[in-house]
TIGUGU-575980 format. One record per residue: z, y, x of N, C-alpha, C in turn; residue number from 1. Coordinates in steps of 0.001 Angstrom, whole numbers, padded with zeros to 6 digits. Atoms other than C-alpha are relative to their C-alpha. Example, Ala and Ser with C-alpha at 12.3 -4.5 7.8 and 13.67 -1.06 7.14 Angstrom:
2
      n.Z      n.Y      n.X     ca.Z     ca.Y     ca.X      c.Z      c.Y      c.X    n
   000000  -001190   000890   007800  -004500   012300   000000   001200   000900    1
  -000060  -001190  -000820   007140  -001060   013670   000730   001090  -000770    2
This chain:
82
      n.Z      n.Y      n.X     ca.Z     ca.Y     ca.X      c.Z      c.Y      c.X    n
  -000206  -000471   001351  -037415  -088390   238420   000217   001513   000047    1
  -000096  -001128  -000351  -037552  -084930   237740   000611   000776  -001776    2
  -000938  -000005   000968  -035514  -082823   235348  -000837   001343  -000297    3
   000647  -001215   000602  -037288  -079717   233186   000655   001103   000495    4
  -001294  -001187  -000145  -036090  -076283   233784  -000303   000767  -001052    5
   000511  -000368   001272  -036103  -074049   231090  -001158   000843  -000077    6
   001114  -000696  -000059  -038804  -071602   232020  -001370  -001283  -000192    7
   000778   000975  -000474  -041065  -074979   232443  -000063  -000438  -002249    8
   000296   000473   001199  -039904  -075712   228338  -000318   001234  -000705    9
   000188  -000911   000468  -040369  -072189   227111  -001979   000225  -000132   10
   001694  -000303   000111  -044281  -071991   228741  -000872  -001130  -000500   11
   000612   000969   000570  -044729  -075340   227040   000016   000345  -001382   12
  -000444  -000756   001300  -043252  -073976   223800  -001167   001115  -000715   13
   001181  -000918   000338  -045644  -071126   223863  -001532  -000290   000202   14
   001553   000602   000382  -048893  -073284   224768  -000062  -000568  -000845   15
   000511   000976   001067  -048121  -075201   222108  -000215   000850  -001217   16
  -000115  -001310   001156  -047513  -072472   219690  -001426   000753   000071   17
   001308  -000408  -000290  -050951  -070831   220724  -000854  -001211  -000357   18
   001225   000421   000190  -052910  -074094   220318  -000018  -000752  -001343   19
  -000450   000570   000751  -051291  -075380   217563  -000407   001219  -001265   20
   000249  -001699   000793  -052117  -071272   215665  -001568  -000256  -000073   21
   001475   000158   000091  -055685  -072093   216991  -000549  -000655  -000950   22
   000832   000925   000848  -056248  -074978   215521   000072   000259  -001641   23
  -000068  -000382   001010  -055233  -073577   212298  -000910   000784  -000353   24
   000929  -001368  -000239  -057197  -070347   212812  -001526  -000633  -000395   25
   001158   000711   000038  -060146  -072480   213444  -000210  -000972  -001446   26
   000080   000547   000781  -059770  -074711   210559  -000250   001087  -001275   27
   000313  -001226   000786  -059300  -071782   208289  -001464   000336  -000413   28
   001530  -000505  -000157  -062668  -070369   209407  -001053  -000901  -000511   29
   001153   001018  -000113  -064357  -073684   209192   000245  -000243  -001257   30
  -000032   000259   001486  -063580  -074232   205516  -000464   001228  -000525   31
   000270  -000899   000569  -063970  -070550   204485  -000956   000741   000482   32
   001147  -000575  -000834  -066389  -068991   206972   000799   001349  -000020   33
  -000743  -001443  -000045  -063986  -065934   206773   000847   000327   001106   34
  -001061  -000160  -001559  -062669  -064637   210165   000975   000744  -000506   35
  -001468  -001250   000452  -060280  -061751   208819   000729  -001237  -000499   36
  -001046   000931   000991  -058751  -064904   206411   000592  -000709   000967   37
  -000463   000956  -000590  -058356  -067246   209186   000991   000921   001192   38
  -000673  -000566  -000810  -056995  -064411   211226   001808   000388  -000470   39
  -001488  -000360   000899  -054417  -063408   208587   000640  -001608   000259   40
  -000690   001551   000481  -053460  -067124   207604   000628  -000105   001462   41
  -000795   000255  -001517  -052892  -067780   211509   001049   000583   000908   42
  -001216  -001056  -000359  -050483  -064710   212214   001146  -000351  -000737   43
  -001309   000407   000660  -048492  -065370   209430  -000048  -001414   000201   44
   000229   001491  -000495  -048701  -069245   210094   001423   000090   001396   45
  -000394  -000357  -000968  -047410  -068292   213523   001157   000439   000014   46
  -001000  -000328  -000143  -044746  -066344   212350   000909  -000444  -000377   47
  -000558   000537   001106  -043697  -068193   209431   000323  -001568   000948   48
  -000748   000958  -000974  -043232  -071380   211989   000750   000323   000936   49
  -001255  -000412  -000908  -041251  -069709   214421   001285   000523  -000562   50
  -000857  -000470   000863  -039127  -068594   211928   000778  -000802  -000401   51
  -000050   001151   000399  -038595  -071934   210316   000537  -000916   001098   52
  -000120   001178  -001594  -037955  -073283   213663   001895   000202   000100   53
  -001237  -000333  -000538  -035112  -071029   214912   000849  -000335  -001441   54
  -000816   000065   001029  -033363  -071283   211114   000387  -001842   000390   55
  -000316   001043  -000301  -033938  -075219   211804   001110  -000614   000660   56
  -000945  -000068  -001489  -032194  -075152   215358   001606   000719  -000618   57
  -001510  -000416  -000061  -029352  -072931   214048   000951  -001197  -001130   58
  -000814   001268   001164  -028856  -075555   210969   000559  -001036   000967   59
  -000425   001661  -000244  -028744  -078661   213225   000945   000434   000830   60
  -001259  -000670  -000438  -026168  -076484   215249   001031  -000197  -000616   61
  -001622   000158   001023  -023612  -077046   212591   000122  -001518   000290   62
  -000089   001606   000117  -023746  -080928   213073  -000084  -000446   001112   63
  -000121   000831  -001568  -022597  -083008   216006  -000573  -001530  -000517   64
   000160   001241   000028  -024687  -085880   215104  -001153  -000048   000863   65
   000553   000242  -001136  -026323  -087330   218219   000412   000745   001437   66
  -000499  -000595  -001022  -024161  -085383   220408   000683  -000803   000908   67
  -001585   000954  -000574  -021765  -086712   223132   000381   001207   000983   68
  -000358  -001334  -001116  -019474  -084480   225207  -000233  -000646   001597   69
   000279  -000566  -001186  -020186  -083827   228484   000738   000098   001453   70
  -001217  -000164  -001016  -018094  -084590   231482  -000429   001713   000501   71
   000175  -001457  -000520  -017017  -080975   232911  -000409  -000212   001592   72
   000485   000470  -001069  -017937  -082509   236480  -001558   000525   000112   73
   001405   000021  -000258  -021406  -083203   235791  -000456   001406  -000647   74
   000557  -001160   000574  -022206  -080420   233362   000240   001766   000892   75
  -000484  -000974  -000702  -020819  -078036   236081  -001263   000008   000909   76
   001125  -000372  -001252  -023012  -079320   238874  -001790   000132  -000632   77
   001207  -000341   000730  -026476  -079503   236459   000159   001534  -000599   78
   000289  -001460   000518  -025518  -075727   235641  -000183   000656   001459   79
   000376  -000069  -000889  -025195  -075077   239379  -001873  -000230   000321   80
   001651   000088   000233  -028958  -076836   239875  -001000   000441  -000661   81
   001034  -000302   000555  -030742  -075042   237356   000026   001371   000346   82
């Protein structure tokens, strides 16, 4: 079994974010035939979801639902390992 590290969820984060912009980009184009439009739409797209994301993440930050604490044991030696 193997455990993520965070550099490993970050360069997943950002392929997905790139193919996930594409496919927008591309769709864009393919309905309008307009590259500048699909270029715009896909930047802001891009930005306007990463944006939306982190506001997300800081909301569900306020709420311990699905949380559990953490023995200080284990959470010591998994900060050690990473």
């Amino acid at each position: 079994m193997y455990e993520e590290t965070s550099t490993r969820s970050v360069v997943k984060a950002l392929s997905w974010r790139v193919f996930a912009t594409l496919t927008t980009t591309g769709l864009i184009f393919a309905f309008t035939g307009r590259l500048d439009l699909a270029i715009t739409v896909g930047v802001v797209e891009a930005a306007a979801k990463m944006a939306l994301y982190f506001a997300h993440e800081r909301l569900w930050n306020r709420f311990g639902f699905g949380r559990k604490p953490v023995h200080q044991a284990l959470a010591a030696s998994e900060k050690l390992a990473s």
